[in-house]
N, C-alpha and C positions, 0 to 999 in steps of 0.2 A: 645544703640546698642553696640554690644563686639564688641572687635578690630579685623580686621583682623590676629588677632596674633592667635587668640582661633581657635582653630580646629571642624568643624562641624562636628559632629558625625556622624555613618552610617544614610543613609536617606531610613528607613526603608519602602518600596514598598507594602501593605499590598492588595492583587489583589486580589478581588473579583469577579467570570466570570459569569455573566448572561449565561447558556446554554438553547438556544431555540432550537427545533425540529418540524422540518414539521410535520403534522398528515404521517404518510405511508396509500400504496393503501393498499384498502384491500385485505384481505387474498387470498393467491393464493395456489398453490398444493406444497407440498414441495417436495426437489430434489427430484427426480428417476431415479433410470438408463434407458436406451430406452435399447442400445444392444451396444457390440463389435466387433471391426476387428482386423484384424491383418496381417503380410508379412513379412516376410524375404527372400531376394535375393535370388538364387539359387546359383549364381556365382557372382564376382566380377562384379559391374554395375555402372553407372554415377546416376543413377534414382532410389528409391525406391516408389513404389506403394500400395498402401492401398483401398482396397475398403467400399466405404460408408457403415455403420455400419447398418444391417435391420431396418426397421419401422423408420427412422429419418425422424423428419416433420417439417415446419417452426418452428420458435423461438425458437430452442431447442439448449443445447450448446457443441459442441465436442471438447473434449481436448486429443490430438498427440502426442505422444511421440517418438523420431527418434533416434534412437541407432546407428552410424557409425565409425566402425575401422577409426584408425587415425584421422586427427585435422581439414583436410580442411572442410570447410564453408558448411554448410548445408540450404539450397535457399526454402523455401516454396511455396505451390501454391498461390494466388492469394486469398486474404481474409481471410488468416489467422494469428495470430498476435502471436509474441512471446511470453511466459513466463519467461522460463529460456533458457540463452545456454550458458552450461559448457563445456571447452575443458580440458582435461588433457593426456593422452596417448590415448585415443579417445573422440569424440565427440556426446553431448546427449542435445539434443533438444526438448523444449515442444511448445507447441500452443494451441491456444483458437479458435472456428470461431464457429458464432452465423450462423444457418443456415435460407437461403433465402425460399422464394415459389418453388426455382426449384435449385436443386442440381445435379453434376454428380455422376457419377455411381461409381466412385474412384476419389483421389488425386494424383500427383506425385509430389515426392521433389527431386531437382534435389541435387547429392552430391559431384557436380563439377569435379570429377570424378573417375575412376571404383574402386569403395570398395565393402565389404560387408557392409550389414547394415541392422536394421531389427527394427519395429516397432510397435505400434497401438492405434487406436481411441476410445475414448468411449463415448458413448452421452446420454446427459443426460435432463432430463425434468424438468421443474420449478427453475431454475435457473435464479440470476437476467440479463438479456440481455447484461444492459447498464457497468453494475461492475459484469464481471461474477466471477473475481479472487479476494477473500476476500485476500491472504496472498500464500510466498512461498517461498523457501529456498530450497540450494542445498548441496549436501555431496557428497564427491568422496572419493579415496582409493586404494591401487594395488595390494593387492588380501584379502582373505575370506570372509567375510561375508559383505553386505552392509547394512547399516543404512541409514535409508530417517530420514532426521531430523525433528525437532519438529518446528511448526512456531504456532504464535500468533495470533489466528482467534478476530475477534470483533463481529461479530453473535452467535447465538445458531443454533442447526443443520447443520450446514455447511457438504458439502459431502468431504472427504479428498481426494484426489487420492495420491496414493505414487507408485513411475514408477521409475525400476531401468533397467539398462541396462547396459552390462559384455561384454570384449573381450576378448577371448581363444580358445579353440580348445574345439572338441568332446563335444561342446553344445547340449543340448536332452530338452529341454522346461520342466526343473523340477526346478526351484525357487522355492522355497517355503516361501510363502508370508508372511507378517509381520503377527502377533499374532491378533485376533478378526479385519483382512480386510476378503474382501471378492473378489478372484482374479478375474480380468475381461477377461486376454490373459496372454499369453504364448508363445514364438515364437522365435525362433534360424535354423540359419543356421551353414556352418563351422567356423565361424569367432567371431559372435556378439550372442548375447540374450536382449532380450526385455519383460518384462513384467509386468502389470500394474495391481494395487488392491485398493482395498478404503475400507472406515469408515466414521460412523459416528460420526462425534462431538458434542455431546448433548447439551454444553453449552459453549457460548463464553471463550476463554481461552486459554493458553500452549497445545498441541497436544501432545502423545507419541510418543516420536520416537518407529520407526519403524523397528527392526531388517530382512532383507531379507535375505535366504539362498538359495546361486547355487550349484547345481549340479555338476561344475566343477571349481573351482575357476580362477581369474582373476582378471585384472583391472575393477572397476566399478563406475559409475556416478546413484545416488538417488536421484530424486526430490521430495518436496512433495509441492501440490498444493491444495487449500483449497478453496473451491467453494460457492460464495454468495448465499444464497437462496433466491427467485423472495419476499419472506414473509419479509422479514429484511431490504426490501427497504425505506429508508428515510435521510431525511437531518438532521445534528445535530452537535453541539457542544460541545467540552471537554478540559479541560485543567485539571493539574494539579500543574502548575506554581506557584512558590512563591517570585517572584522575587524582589531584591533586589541592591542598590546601593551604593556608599559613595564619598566622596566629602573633601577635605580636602583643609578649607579655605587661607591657607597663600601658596595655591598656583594662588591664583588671579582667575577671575573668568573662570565656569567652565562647560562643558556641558558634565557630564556622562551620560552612557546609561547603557540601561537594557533589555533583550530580553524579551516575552512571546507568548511561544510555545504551539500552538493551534492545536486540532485534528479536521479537519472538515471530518465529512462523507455526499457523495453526492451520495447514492446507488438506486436513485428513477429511475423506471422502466417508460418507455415510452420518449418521447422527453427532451432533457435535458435543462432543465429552465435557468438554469444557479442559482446563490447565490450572496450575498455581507455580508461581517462582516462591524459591525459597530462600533464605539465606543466612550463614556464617561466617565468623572472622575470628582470625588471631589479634590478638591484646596489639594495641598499637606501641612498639617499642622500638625503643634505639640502638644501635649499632654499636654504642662505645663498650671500651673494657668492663663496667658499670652496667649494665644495659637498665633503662629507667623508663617507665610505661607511664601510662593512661589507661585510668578506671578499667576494669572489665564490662563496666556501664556506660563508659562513652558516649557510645554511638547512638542514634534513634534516628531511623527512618519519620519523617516529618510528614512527606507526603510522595504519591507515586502517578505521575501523569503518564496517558495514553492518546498516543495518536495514530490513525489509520497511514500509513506509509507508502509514497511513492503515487498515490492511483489506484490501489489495488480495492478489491471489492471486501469490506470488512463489515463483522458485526461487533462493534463493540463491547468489551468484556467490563460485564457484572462484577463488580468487585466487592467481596464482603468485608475484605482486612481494616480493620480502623488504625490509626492515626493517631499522636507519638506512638511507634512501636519500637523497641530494644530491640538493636542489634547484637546477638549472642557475641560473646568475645571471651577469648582465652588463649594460656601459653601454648595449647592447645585447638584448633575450632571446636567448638561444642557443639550441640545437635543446633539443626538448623530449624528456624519459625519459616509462617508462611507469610512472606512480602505480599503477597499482591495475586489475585487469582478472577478466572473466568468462570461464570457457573456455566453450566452442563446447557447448550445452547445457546452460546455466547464464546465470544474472542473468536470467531475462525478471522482469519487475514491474517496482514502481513503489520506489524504493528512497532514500533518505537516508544519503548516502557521506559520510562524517565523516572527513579527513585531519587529523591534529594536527602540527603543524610547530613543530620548535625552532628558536630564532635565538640562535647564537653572539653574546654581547655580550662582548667584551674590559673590563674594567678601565678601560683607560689610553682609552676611546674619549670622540670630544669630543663633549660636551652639543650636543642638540639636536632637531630632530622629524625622524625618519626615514622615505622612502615607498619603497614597490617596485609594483612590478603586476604582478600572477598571471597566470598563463594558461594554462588548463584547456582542455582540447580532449576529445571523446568520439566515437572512431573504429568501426568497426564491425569484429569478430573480435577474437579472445583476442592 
């Protein structure tokens, strides 16, 4: 055995990710537009008003966009959830709301108090319910031209909307909407403008940014919002992790860590099941003629962070798994534990699962590069 004197070389991590995927439901109708609304105040008001957008019928999904002079707080009705809300010399607000068997006949948002403000809805069909928001990002600016930035869809056909909305004077409802969208509304009073246009994005990917032009220049806020379709619903996993450690033995013994950052998608249409990842590994061992390991108890998952990804519309997963957990390891993988899981109504989105994992390095251990392979699996229920 070498002395604690010798220096253990990097303990190369060489991770291997089992991606499993639920089958998806079948084939549903891809996005469509139903119809638009729109409003803009007449006078300065605490309230603006929007009426329901024609032919909207259950499980179809409206997304709002609320253009209001100045910063204060803009307050939604009652079932509708945010996207983005950007403040900069005004305020521009989006929302989602999947609709019920019985809707009113308008929304009001109240804008805490009397501005102009000016907005509207679009609704649209075949979108998935549970993850209506694949992706979304915001741009602002203080005067010419606005740009809805570009965001990173993970489906094919996704509907984009891209919604800017300008405060200035002598507004006349002439934007002229970014390059190959197709506008939905247009709406200005003295103050504000509002108007919203979309695209299709034929395959999972970077979106074009969107150049918009007004009619009168001003301060402006661009979102652009990138919509799941009901067809791209399923569970699955991704990584592209290659993670790696080092250990340097004459500092006595030693437990580095190492992250691997996982993409779980949980976009399945109807009651949410919930998921759990799981996972195994091979004995962390060396390459030489000798081949010379690390414990089959090495490893321990320490702890597993989760964060909602990109914009997308998520509900955060429930996690029951605690904390130091053993990772299984053998010359062999062994059965695999449960890393990290969503209860049954919980994790639908798009999400970035962060496990950090310790590695027991002894002291007396012999120099050299050390490999193991992960195996990550993502099953379907808590």
């Amino acid at each position: 055995m070498l002395s604690t004197a010798r220096r253990l070389g990097a303990c190369l991590l060489g991770a291997a990710v089992l991606i499993l995927a639920a089958a998806p439901r079948p084939a549903e109708a891809a996005i469509a537009l139903v119809s638009a609304s729109s409003a803009a105040n007449a006078a300065a008001s605490s309230t603006e008003v929007i009426n329901k957008p024609a032919g909207v019928a259950s499980g179809e999904v409206l997304v709002a966009t609320i253009t209001a002079a100045g910063t204060g707080t803009i307050t939604p009705p009652s079932g509708w959830t945010v996207i983005r809300d950007t403040t900069t010399t005004l305020r521009q607000t989006s929302y989602y709301h999947v609709t019920g068997t019985s809707e009113p006949a308008n929304w009001t948002w109240s804008l805490g108090s009397a501005r102009l403000a000016s907005g509207g809805i679009i609704a649209y069909s075949g979108v998935d319910t549970n993850v209506p928001i694949d992706a979304s990002a915001t741009g602002s600016g203080t005067t010419g031209n606005a740009s809805a930035p570009s965001v990173t869809t993970n489906f094919a056909s996704d509907t984009v909307v891209a919604a800017v909305g300008y405060t200035g004077t002598w507004l006349t409802n002439s934007v002229t909407p970014g390059a190959s969208t197709t506008e939905r509304y247009d709406v200005s009073n003295a103050g504000t403008e509002s108007e919203g246009a979309d695209f299709t994005q034929a395959t999972a990917g970077a979106t074009p940014t969107k150049t918009l032009t007004p009619g009168t220049t001003g301060a402006w806020i661009a979102e652009t919002i990138a919509l799941d379709p009901a067809t791209a619903a399923t569970l699955s996993l991704a990584t592209t992790a290659t993670p790696t450690f080092s250990a340097s033995l004459p500092s006595g013994d030693q437990t580095p860590t190492y992250t691997l950052p996982l993409s779980v998608l949980d976009t399945r249409t109807g009651a949410a099941a919930g998921w759990n990842l799981t996972i195994t590994s091979t004995q962390f061992t060396t390459g030489a003629a000798t081949p010379r390991t690390l414990a089959t108890t090495a490893s321990q998952a320490t702890a597993v962070a989760s964060a909602c990804a990109g914009g997308a519309s998520c509900v955060s997963p429930t996690n029951s798994v605690t904390y130091p957990l053993g990772v299984p390891a053998g010359s062999t993988a062994p059965s695999a534990v449960k890393l990290d899981n969503a209860a049954a109504g919980t994790g639908t989105g798009i999400f970035t699962i962060t496990p950090t994992i310790g590695v027991s390095v002894p002291a007396n251990s012999y120099a050299g590069t050390y490999n193991s392979t992960i195996t990550v699996a993502l099953v379907s229920g808590p």
